[in-house]
VOGU-433178 format. One record per residue (C-alpha): residue number from 0; x, y, z. Coordinates in Angstrom, 3 decimals. Each point is the difference from the previous one (the first is absolute). Layout:
<gumis>
+------+----------+----------+----------+
| miba |        X |        Y |        Z |
+------+----------+----------+----------+
|  NUM |        X |        Y |        Z |
...
+------+----------+----------+----------+
</gumis>
This chain:
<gumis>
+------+----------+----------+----------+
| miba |        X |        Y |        Z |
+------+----------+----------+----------+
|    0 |  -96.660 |   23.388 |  188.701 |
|    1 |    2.894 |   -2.692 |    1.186 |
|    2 |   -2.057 |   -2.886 |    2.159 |
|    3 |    2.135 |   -1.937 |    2.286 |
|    4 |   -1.060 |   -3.435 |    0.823 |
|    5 |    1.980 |   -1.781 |    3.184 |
|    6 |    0.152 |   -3.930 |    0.732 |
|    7 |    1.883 |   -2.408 |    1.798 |
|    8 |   -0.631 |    0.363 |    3.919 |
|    9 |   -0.577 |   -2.075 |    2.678 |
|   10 |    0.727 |   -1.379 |    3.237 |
|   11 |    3.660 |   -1.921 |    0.351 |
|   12 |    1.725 |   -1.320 |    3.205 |
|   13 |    2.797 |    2.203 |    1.124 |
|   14 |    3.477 |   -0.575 |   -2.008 |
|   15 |   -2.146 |   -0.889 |   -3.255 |
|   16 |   -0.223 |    1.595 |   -3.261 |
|   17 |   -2.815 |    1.708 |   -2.460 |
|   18 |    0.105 |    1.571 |   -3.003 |
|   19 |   -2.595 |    3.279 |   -1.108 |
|   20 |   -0.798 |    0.913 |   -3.239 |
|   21 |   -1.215 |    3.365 |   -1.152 |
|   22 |   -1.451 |    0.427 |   -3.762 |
|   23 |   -0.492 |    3.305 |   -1.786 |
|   24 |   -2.589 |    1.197 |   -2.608 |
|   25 |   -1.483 |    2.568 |   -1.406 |
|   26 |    3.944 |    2.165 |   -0.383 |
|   27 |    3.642 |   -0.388 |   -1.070 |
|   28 |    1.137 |   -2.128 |    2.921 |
|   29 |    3.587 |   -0.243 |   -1.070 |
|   30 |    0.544 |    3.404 |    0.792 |
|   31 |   -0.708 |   -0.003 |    3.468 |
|   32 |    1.254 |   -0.263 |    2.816 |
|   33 |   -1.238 |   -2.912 |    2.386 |
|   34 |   -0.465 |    0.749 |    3.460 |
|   35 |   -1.172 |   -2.943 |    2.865 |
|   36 |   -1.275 |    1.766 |    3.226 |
|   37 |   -1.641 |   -1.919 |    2.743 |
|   38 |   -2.296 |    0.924 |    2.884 |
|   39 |   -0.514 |   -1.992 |    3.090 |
|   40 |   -3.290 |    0.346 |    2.455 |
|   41 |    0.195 |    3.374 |    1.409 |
|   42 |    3.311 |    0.926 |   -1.175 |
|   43 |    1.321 |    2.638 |   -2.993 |
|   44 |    0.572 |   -1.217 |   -3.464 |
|   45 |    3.370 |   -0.959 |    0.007 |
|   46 |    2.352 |   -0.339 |   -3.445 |
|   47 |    1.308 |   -3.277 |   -0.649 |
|   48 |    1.740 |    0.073 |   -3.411 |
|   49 |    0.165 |    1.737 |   -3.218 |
|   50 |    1.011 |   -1.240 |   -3.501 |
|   51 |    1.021 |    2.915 |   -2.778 |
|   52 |   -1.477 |   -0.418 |   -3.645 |
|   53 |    2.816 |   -2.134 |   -1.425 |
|   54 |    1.049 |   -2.109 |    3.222 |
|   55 |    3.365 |    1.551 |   -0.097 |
|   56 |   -0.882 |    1.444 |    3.752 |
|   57 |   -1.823 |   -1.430 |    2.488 |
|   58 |   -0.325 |    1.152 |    3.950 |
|   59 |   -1.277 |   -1.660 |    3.144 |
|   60 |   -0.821 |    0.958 |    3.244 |
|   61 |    2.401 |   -0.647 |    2.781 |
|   62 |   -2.022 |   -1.996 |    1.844 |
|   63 |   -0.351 |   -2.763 |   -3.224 |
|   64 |    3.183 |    0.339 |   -1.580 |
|   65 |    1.782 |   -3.166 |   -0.569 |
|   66 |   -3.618 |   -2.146 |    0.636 |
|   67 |   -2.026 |    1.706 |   -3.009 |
|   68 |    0.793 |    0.171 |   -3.659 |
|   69 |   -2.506 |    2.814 |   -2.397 |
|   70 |    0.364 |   -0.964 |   -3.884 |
|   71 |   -2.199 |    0.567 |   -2.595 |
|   72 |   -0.946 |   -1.368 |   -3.522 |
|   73 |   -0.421 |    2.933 |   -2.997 |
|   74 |   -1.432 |   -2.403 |   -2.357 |
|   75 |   -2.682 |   -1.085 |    2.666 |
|   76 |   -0.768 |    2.850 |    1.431 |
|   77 |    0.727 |   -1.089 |    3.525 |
|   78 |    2.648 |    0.758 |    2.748 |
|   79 |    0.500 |   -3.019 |    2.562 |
|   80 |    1.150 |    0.810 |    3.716 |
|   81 |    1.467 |   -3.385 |    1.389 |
|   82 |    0.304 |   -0.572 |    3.535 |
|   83 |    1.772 |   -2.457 |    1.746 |
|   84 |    0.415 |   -0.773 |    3.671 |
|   85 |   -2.724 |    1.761 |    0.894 |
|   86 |   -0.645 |    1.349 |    3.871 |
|   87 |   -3.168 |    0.285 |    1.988 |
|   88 |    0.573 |    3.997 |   -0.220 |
|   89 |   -0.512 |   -0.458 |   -3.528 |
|   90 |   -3.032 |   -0.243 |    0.070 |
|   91 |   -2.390 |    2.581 |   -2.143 |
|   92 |   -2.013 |    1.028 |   -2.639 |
|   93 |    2.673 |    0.596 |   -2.918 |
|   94 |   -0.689 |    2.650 |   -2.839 |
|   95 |    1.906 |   -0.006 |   -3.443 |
|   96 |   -0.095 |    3.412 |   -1.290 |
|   97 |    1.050 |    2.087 |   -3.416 |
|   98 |    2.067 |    3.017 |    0.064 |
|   99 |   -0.947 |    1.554 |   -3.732 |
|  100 |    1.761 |    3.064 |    0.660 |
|  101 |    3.109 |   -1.138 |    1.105 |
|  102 |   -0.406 |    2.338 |    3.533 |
|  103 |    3.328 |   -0.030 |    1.491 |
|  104 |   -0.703 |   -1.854 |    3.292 |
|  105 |   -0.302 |   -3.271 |   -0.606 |
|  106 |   -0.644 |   -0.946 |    3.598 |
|  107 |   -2.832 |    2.260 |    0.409 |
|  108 |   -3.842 |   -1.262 |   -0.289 |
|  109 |   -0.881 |    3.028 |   -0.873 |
|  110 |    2.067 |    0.299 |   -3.615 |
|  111 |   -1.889 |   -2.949 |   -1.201 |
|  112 |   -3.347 |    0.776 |   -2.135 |
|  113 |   -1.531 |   -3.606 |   -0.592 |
|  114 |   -0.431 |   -2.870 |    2.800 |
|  115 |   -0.765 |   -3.316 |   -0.242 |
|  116 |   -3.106 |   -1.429 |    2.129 |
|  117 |    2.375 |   -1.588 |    2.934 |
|  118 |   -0.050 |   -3.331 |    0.700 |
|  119 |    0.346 |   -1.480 |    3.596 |
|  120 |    3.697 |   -2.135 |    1.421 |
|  121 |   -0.447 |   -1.316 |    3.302 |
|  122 |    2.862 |   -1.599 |    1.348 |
|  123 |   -0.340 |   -2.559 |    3.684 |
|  124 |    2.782 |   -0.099 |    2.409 |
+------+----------+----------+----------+
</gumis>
């Protein structure tokens, strides 16, 4: 019953900036968690960054922390993942996903019930 509906990719030069968006229906979004996962061309989905339902906790893979920011917007339905200085390895498809449950790993893919369609960043050297 919750849709998730993703926006906002691209391609960017290396050290450059974009901004996804990820809008909810069809649920109580602001009970979630948020989850961004990304998977690149032959590789494993991979976690990326998680937002809890009131922003008061967010958490980010090792391998983005410091470059990418998650937030998210209640009233709109939406959770944002910002990233900044971005690297050729990041590129992917990226997934925004909803946790309704509240499953205890918030790094693992498979505690997530709803994903969002993907959309493609491609970053050039």
């Amino acid at each position: 019953q919750v849709q998730l509906v993703q926006s906002g990719g691209g391609l960017v030069q290396a050290g450059g900036s974009l901004r996804l968006s990820c809008v909810a229906s069809g649920g109580t979004f602001s009970t979630y968690r948020m989850g961004w996962f990304r998977q690149g061309p032959g590789k494993k989905n991979e976690f990326v960054a998680a937002i809890d339902w009131s922003s008061s906790s967010t958490n980010y893979a090792d391998s983005v922390k410091g470059r990418f920011t998650v937030s998210r917007d209640n009233a709109k339905n939406t959770v944002y993942l910002q990233m900044y200085y971005l690297r050729p390895e990041d590129t992917a498809v990226y997934y925004c996903a909803a946790d309704t449950a509240y499953h205890g790993d918030y790094w693992d893919s498979d505690d997530y019930d709803y994903w969002g369609q993907g959309t493609q960043v491609t970053v050039s050297s």
